[in-house]
DSSP file (Angstrom, degrees, kcal/mol; ACC not computed):
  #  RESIDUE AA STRUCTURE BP1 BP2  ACC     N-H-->O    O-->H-N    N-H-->O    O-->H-N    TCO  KAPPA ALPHA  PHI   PSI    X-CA   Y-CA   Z-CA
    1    1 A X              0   0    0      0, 0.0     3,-0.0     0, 0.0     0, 0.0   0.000 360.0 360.0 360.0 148.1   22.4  -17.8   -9.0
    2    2 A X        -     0   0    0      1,-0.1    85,-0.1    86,-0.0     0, 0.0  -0.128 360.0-105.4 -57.1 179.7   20.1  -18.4  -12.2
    3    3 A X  S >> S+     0   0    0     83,-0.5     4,-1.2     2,-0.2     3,-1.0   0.934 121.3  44.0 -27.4 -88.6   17.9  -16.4  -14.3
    4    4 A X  H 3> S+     0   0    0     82,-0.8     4,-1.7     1,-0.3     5,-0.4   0.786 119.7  44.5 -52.6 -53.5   14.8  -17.9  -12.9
    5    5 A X  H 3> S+     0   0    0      1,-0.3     4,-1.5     2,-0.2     5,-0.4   0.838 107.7  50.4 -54.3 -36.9   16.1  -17.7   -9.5
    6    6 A X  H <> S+     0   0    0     -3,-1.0     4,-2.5     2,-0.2    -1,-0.3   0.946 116.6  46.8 -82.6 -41.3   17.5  -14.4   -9.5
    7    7 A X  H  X S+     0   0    0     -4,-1.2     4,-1.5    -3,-0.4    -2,-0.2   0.777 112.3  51.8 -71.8 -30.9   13.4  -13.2  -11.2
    8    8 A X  H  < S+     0   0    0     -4,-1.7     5,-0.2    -5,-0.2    -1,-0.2   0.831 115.4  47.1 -79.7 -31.7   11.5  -15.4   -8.2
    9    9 A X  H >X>S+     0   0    0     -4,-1.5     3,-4.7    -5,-0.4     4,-1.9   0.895 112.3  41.0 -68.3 -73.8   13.9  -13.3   -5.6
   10   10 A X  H 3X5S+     0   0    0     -4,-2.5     4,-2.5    -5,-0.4     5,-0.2   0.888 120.9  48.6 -55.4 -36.0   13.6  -10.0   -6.6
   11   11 A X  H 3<5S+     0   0    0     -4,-1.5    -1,-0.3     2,-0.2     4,-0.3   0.477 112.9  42.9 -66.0  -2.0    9.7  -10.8   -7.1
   12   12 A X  H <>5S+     0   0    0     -3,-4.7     4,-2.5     2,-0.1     5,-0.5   0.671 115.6  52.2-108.1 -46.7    9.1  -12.3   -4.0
   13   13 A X  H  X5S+     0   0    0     -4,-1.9     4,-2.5     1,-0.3    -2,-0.2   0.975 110.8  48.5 -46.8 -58.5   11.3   -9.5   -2.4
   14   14 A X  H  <<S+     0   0    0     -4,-2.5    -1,-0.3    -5,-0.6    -3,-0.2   0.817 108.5  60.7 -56.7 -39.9    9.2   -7.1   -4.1
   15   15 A X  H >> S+     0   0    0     -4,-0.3     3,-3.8     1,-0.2     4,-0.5   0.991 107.6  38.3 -48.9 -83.2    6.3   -9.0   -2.7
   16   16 A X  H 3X S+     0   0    0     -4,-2.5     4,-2.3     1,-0.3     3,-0.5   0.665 110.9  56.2 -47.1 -17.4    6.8   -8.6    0.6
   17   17 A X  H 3X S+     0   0    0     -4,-2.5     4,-0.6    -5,-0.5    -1,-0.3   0.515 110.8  48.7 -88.1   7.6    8.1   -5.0    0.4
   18   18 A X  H <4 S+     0   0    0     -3,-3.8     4,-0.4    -5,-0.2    -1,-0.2   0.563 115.6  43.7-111.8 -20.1    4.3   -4.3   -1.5
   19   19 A X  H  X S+     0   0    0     -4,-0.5     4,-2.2    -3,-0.5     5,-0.2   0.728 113.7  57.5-129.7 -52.5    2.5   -6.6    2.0
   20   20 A X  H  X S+     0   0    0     -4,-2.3     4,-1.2    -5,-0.2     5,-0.5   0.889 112.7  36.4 -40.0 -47.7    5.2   -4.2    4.4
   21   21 A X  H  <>S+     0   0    0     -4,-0.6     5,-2.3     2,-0.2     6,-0.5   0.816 117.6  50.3 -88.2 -35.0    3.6   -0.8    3.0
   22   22 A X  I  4>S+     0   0    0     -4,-0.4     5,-4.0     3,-0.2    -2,-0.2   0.952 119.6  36.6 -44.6 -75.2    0.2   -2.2    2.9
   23   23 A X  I  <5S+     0   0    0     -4,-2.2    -1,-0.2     3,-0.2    -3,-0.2   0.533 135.1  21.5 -32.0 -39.6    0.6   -3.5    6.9
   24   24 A X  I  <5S+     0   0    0     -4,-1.2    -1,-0.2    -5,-0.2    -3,-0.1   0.163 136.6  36.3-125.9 -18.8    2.8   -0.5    8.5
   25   25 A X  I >>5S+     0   0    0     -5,-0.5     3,-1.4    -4,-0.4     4,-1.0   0.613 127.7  17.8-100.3 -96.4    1.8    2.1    5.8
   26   26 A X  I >><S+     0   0    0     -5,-2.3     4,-2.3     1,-0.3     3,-1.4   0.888 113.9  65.3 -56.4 -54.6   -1.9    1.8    4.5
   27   27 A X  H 3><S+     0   0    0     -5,-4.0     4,-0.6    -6,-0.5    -1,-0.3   0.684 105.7  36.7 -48.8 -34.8   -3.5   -0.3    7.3
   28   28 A X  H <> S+     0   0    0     -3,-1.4     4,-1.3     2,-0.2     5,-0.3   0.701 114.4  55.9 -90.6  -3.9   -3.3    2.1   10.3
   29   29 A X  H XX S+     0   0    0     -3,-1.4     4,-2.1    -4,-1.0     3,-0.5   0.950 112.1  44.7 -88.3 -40.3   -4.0    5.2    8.2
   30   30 A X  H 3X S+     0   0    0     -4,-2.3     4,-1.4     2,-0.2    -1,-0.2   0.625 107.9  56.3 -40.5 -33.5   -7.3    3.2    7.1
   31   31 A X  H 3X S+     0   0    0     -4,-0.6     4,-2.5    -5,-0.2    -1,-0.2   0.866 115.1  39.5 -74.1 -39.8   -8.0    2.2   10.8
   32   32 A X  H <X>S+     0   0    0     -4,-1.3     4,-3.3    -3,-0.5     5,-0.6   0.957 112.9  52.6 -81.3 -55.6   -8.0    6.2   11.7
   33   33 A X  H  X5S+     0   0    0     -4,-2.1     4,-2.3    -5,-0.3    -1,-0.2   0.921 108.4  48.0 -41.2 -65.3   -9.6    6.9    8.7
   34   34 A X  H  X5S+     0   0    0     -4,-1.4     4,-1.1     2,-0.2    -2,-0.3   0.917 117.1  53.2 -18.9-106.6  -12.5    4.0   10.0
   35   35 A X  H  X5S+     0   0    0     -4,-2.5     4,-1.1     2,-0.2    -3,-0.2   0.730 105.8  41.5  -5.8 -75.4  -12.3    6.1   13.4
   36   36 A X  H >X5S+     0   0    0     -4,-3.3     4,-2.7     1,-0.2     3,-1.1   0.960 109.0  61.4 -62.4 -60.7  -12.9    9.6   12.6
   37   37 A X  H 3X<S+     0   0    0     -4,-2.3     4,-2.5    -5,-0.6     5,-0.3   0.953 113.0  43.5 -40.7 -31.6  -16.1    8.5    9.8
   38   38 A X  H 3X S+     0   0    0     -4,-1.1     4,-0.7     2,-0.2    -1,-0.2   0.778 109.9  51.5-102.6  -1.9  -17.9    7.0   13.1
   39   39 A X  H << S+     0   0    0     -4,-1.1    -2,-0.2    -3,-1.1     4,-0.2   0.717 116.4  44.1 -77.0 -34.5  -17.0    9.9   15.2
   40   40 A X  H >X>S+     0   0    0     -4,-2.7     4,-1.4     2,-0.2     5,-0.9   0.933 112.5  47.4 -33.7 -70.3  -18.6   11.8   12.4
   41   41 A X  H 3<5S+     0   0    0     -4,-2.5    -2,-0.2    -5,-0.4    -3,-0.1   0.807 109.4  54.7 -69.3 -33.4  -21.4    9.7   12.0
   42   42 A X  T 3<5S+     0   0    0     -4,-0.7    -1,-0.3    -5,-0.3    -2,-0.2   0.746 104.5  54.9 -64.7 -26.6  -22.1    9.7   16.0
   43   43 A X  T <45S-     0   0    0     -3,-0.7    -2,-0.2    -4,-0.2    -1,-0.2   0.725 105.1-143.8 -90.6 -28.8  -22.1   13.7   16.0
   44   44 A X  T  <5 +     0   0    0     -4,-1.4     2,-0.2     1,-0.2    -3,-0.1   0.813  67.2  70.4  75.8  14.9  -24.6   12.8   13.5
   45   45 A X  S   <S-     0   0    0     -5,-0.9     2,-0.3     1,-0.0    -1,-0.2  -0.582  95.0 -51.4-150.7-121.5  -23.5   16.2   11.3
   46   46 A X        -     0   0    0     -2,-0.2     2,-0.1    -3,-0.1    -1,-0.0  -0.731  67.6 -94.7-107.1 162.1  -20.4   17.3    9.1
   47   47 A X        -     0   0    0     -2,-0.3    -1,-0.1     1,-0.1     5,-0.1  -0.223  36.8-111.7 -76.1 142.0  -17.1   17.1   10.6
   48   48 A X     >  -     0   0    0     -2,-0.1     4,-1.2     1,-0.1    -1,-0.1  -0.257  39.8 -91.6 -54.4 167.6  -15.4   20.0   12.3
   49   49 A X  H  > S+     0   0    0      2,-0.2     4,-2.7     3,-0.2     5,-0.1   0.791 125.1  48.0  -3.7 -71.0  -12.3   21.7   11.0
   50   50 A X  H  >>S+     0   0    0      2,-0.2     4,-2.4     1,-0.2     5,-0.6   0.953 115.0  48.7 -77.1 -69.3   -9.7   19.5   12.7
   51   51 A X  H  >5S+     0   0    0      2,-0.2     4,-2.9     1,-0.2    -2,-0.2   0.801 111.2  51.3 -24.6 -63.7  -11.6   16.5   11.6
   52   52 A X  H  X5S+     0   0    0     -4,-1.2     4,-1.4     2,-0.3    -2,-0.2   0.836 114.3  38.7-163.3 -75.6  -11.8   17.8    7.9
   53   53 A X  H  X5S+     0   0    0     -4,-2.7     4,-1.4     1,-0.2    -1,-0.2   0.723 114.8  56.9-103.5 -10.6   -8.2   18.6    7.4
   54   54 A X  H  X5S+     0   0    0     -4,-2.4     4,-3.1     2,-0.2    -2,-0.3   0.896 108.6  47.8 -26.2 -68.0   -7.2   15.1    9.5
   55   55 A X  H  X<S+     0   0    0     -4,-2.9     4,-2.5    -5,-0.6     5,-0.4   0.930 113.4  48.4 -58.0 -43.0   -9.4   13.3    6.9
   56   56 A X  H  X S+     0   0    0     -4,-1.4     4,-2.5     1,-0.2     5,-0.3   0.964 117.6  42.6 -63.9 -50.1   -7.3   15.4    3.7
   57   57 A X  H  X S+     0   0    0     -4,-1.4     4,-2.8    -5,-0.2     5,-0.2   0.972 114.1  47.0 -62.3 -50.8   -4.0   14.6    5.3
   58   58 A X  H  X S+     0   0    0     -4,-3.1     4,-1.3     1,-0.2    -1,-0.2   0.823 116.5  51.5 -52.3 -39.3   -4.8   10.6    6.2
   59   59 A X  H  < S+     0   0    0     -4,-2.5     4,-0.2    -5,-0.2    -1,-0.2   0.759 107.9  49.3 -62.9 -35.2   -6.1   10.6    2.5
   60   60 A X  H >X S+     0   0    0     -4,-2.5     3,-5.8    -5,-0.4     4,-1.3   0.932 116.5  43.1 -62.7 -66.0   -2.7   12.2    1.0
   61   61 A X  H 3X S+     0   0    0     -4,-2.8     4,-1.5     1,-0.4     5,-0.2   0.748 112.7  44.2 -71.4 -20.1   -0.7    9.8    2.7
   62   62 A X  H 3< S+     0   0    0     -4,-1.3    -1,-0.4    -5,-0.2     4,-0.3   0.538 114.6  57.9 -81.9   0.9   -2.6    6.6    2.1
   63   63 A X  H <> S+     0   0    0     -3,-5.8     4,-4.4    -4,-0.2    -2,-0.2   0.868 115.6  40.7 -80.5 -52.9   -2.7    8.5   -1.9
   64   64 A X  H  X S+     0   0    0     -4,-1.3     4,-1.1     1,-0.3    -2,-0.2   0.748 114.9  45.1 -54.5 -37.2    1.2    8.2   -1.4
   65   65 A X  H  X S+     0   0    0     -4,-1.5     4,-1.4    -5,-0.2    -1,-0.3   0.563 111.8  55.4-103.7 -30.1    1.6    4.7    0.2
   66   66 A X  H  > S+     0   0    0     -4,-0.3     4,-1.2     2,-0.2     5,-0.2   0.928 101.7  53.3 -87.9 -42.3   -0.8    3.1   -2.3
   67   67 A X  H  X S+     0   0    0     -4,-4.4     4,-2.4     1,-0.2     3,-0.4   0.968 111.6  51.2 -71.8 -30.0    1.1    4.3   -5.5
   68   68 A X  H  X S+     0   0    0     -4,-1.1     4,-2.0     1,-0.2     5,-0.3   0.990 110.9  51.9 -49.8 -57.8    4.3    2.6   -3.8
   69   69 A X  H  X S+     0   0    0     -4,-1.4     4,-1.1     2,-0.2    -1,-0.2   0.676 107.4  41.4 -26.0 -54.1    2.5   -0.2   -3.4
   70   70 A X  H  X S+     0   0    0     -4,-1.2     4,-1.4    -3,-0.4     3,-0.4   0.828 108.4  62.2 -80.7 -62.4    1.2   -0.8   -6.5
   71   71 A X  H  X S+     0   0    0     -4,-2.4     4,-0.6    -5,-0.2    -2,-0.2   0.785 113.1  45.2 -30.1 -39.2    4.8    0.2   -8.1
   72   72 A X  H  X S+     0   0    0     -4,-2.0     4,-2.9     2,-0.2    -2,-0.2   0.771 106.8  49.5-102.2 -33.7    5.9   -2.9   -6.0
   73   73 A X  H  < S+     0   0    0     -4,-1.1    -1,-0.2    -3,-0.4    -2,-0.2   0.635 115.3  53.4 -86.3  -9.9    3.1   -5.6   -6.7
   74   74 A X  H  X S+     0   0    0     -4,-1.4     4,-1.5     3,-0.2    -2,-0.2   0.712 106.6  47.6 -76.2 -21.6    4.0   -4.5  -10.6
   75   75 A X  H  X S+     0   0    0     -4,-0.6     4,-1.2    -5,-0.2     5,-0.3   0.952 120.1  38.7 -95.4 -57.3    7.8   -5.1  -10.3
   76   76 A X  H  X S+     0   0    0     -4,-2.9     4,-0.7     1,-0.2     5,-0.3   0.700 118.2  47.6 -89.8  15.4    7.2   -8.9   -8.6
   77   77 A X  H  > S+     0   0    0      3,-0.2     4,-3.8    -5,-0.1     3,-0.4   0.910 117.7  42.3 -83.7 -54.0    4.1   -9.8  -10.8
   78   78 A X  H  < S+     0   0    0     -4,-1.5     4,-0.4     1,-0.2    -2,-0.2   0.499 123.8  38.7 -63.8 -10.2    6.1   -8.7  -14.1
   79   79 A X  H  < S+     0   0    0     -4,-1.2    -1,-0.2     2,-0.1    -3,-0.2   0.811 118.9  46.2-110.1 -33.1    9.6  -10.5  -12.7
   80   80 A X  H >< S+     0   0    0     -4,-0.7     3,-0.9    -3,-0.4     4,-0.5   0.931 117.7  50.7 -65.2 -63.3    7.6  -13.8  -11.0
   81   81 A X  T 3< S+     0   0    0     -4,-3.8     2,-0.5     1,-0.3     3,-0.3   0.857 121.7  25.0 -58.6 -38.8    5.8  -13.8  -14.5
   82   82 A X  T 3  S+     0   0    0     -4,-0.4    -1,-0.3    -5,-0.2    -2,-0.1  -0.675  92.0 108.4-110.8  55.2    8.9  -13.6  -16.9
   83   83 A X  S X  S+     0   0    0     -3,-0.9     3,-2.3    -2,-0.5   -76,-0.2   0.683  73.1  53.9-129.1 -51.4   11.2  -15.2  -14.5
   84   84 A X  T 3  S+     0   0    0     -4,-0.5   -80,-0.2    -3,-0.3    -2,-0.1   0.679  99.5  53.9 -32.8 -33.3   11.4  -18.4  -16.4
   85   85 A X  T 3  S+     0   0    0    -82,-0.1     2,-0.5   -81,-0.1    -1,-0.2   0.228  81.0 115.0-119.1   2.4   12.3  -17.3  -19.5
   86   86 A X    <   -     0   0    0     -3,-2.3   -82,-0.8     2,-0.0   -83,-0.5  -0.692  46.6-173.9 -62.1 107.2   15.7  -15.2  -17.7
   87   87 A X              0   0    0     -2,-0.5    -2,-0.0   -84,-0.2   -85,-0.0  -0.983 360.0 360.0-113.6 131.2   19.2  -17.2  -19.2
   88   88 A X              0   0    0     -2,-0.5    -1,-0.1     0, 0.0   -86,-0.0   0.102 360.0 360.0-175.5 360.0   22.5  -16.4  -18.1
């Protein structure tokens, strides 16, 4: 395999593992998240307890799942960008 092939793989690879945690990771902890705020807003005062530490925990993990993310849309923009310019 080139250079340039071998930087358009791992970056595209990198893509899709960055669209995977987004999709399976961030996206249903965002839907719950969505969920409890209108259950809130519908009780029409502050959230109970269970609510409360629901919302802290959904928040950690989508804290956790975004910095992967982000680690992963850096690796294939910075290997997709330079990928040309790989010889061997």
């Amino acid at each position: 395999m080139s250079g340039p092939g071998m930087g358009f793989t791992i970056g595209s690879v990198a893509a899709l593992m960055a669209f995977g945690i987004g999709f399976f990771g961030i996206r249903p902890r965002a839907q719950r998240l969505g969920a409890i705020g209108a259950a809130i807003a519908a009780a029409g005062g502050p959230p109970t307890a269970e609510q409360g530490m629901e919302l802290q925990r959904l928040n950690a993990e989508m804290h956790t799942y975004e910095r992967w993310d982000v680690g992963f849309l850096i690796v294939a923009l910075i290997t997709m960008a330079t990928a040309r310019y790989w010889v061997w």
